[in-house]
DONU-505353 format. One record per residue (C-alpha): x, y, z; residue number from 0. Coordinates in Angstrom, 1 decimal. Layout:
BEGIN
GUZA      x      y      z  nr
GUZA      X      Y      Z NUM
...
***
This chain:
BEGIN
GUZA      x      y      z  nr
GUZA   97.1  202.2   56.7   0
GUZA   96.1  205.3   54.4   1
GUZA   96.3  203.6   51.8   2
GUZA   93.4  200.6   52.7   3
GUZA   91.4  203.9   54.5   4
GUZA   91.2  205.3   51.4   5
GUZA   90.4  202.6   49.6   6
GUZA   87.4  202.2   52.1   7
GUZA   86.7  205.3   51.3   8
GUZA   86.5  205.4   47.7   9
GUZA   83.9  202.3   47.6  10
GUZA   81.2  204.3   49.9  11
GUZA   81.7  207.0   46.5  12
GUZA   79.1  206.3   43.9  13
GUZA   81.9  207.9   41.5  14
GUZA   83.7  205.3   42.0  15
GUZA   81.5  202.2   42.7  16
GUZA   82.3  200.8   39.3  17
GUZA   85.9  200.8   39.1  18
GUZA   87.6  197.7   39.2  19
GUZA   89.0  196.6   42.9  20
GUZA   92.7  197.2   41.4  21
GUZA   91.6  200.3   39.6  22
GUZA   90.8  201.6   43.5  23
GUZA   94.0  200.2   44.7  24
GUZA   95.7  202.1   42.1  25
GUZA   93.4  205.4   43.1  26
GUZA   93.9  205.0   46.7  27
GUZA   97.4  205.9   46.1  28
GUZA   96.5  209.1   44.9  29
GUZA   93.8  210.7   46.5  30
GUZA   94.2  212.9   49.5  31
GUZA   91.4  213.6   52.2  32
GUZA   90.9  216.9   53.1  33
GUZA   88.7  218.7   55.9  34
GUZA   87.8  222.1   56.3  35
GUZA   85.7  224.2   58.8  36
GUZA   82.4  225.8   58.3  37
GUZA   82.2  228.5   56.0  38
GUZA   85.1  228.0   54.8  39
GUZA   85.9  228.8   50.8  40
GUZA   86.9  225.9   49.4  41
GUZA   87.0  227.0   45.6  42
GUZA   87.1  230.4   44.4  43
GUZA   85.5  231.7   40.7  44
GUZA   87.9  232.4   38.2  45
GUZA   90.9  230.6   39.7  46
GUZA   93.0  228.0   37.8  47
GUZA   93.4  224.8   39.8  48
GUZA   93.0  221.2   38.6  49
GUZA   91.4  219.3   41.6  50
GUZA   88.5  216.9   41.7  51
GUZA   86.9  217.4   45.3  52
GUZA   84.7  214.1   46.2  53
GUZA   82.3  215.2   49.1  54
GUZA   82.4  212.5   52.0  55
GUZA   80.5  214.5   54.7  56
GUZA   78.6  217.8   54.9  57
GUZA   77.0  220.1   52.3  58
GUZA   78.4  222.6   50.3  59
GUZA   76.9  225.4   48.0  60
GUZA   78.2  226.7   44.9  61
GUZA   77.8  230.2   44.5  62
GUZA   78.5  233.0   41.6  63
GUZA   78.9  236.9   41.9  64
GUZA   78.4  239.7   39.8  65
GUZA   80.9  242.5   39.5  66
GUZA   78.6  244.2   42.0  67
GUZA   78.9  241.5   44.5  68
GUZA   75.6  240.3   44.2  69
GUZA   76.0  236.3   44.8  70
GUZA   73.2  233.6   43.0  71
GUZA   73.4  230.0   44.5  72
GUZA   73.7  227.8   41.7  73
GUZA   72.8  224.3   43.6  74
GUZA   73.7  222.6   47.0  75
GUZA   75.8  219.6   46.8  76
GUZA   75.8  217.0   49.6  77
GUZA   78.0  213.3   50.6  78
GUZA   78.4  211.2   48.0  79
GUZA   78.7  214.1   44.9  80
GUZA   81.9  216.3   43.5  81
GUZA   82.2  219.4   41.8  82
GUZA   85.5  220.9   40.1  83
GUZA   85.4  218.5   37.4  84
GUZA   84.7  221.1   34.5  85
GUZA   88.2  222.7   34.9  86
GUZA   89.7  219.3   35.0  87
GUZA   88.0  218.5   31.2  88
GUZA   88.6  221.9   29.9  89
GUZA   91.1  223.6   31.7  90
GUZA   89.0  226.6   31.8  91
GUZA   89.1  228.8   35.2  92
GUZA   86.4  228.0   38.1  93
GUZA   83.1  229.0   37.0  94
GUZA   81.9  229.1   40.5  95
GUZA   82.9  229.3   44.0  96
GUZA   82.4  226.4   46.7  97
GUZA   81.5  227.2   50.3  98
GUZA   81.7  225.2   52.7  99
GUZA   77.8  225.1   54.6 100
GUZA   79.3  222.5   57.2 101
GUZA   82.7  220.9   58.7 102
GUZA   82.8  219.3   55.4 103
GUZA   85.1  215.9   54.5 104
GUZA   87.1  215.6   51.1 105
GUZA   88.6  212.9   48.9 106
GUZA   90.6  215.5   46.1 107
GUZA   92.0  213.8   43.4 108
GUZA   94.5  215.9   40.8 109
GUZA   94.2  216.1   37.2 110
GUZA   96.7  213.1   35.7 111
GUZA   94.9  210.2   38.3 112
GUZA   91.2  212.3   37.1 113
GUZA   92.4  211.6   33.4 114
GUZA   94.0  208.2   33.9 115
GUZA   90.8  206.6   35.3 116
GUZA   88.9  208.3   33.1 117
GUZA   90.7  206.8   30.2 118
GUZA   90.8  203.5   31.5 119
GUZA   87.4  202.8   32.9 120
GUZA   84.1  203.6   30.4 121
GUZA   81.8  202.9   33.2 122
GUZA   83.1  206.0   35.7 123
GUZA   83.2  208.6   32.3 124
GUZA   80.0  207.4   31.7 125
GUZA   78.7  208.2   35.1 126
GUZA   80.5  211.5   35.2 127
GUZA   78.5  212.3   31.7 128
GUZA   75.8  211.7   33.6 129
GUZA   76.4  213.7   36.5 130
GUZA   77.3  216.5   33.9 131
GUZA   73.6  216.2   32.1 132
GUZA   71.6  216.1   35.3 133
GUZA   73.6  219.0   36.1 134
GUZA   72.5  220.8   32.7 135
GUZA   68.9  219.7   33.4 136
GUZA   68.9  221.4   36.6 137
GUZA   70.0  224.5   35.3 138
GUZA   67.5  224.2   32.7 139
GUZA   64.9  223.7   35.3 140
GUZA   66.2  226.8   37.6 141
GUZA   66.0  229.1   34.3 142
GUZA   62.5  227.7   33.7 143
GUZA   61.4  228.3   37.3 144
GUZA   63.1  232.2   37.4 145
GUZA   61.0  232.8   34.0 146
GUZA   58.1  231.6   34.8 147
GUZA   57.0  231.1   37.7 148
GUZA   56.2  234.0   40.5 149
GUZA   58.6  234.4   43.9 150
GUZA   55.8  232.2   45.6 151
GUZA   56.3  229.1   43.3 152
GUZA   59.7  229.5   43.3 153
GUZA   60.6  229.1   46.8 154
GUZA   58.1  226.2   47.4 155
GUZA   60.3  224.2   44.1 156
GUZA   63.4  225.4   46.3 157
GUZA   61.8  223.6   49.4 158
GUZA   60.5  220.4   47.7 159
GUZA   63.5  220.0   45.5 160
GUZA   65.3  219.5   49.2 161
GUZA   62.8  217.5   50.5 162
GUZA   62.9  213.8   50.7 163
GUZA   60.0  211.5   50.7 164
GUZA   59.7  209.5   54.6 165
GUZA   56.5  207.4   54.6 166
GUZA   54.9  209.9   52.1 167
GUZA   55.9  212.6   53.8 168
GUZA   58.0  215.0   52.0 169
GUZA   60.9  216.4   54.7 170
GUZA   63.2  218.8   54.5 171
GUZA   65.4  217.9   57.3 172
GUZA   68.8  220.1   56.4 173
GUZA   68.0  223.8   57.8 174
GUZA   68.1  226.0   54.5 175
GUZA   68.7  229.6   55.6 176
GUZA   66.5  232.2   54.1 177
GUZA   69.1  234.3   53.1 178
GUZA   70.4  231.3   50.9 179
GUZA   66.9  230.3   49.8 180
GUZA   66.8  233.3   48.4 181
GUZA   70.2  233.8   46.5 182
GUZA   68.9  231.0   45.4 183
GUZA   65.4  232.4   43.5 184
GUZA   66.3  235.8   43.0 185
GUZA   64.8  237.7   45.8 186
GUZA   65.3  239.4   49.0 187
GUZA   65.7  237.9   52.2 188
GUZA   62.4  239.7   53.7 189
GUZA   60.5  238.5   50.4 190
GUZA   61.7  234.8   51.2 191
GUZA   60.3  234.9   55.1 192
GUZA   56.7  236.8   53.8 193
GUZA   56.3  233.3   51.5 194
GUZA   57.4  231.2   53.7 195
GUZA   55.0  232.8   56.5 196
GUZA   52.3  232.6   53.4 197
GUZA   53.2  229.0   52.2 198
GUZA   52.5  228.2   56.5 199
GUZA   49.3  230.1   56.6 200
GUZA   48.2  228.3   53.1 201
GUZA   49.2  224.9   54.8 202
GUZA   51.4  224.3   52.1 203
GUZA   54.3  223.8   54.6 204
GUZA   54.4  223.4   58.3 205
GUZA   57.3  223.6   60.7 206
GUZA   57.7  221.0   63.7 207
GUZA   59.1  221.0   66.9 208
GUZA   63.0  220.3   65.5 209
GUZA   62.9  223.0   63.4 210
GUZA   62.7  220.8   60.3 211
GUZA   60.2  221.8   57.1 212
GUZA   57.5  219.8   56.3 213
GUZA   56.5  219.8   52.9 214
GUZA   52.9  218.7   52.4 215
GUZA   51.8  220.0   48.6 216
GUZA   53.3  221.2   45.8 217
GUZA   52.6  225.0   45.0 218
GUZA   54.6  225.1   41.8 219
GUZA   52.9  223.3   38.5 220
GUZA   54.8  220.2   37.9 221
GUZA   56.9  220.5   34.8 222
***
């Protein structure tokens, strides 16, 4: 019965959408789901370990630290994307830690099954370059944004790069915490809550009744 669930599982992964059906047979075998509370560390910078994590449910956010402590979110992954795939390909330690935001659901798959349907299927390395670029072109676009544009534009590309579009409206309908908004541009948590107040007063955002951020107009200059 594992085996079929996780078979089931493994076809709702975009990862592995184009693998073969006895490719995912073969993969079913070897995968492991994993759950874990809120908050909880999931992967730690600078450890060795060889584990693909496949995110079924939840969000997670991948931090870094300084040697004083001070932590910069890198991005926020969500159902349907992985991380841990770099130490896989080069064996290097983790270059980042993974938090749990949510209860969060796993598929982890260990290095030799990573390697073996990496080999045998051009269509799922391909996506997983893919992943890797869009993941380089978001950096890019996060050292672009702390360079050049002021704490104002950055938190509003933050907010819209969460938002999704419903009907034209652009939503952000996952609470993002200040403090996390601003590990994420570089600023204090009392900097983040004057620019959000400012982006409100501006009527570049609004809040609703649910809590949820409403984004109406871009403050940042497209790029």
């Amino acid at each position: 019965m594992a085996v079929i669930d996780n078979k089931a599982l493994l076809k709702r992964v975009p990862l592995f959408s184009v693998l073969e059906d006895y490719q995912l047979e073969m993969l079913s075998r070897a995968v492991i789901k994993k759950t874990v509370a809120r908050n909880t560390t999931v992967i730690v910078e600078g450890d060795l370990t060889q584990t693909l994590y496949i995110i079924l449910s939840g969000r997670c956010k991948v931090q870094r630290s300084d040697e004083e402590g001070k932590e910069v979110i890198i991005t926020i992954l969500g159902a349907g994307e992985f991380f841990g795939e770099m130490g896989l390909i080069d064996d290097a330690p983790r270059s980042a830690s993974v938090i749990a935001l949510d209860r969060c659901d796993f598929l982890t798959l260990g290095k030799p099954e990573f390697m073996e349907c990496i080999s045998k299927s051009a269509d799922m390395a391909t996506f997983m370059m893919k992943g890797l670029v869009r993941r380089l072109r978001e950096a890019d676009q996060k050292i672009e944004s702390l360079a050049l544009l002021d704490v104002y534009g950055r938190v509003a590309r933050v907010l819209l790069d969460f938002a999704e579009d419903f009907d034209g409206v652009k939503l952000v309908r996952n609470k993002l915490p200040k403090q996390d908004i601003a590990k994420m541009v570089g600023a204090s948590r009392e900097m983040v809550s004057r620019v959000i107040k400012g982006l409100e007063n501006e009527g570049f955002i609004e809040f609703r009744d649910d809590g949820v951020i409403v984004v109406r107009e871009s403050y940042a200059p497209a790029i």
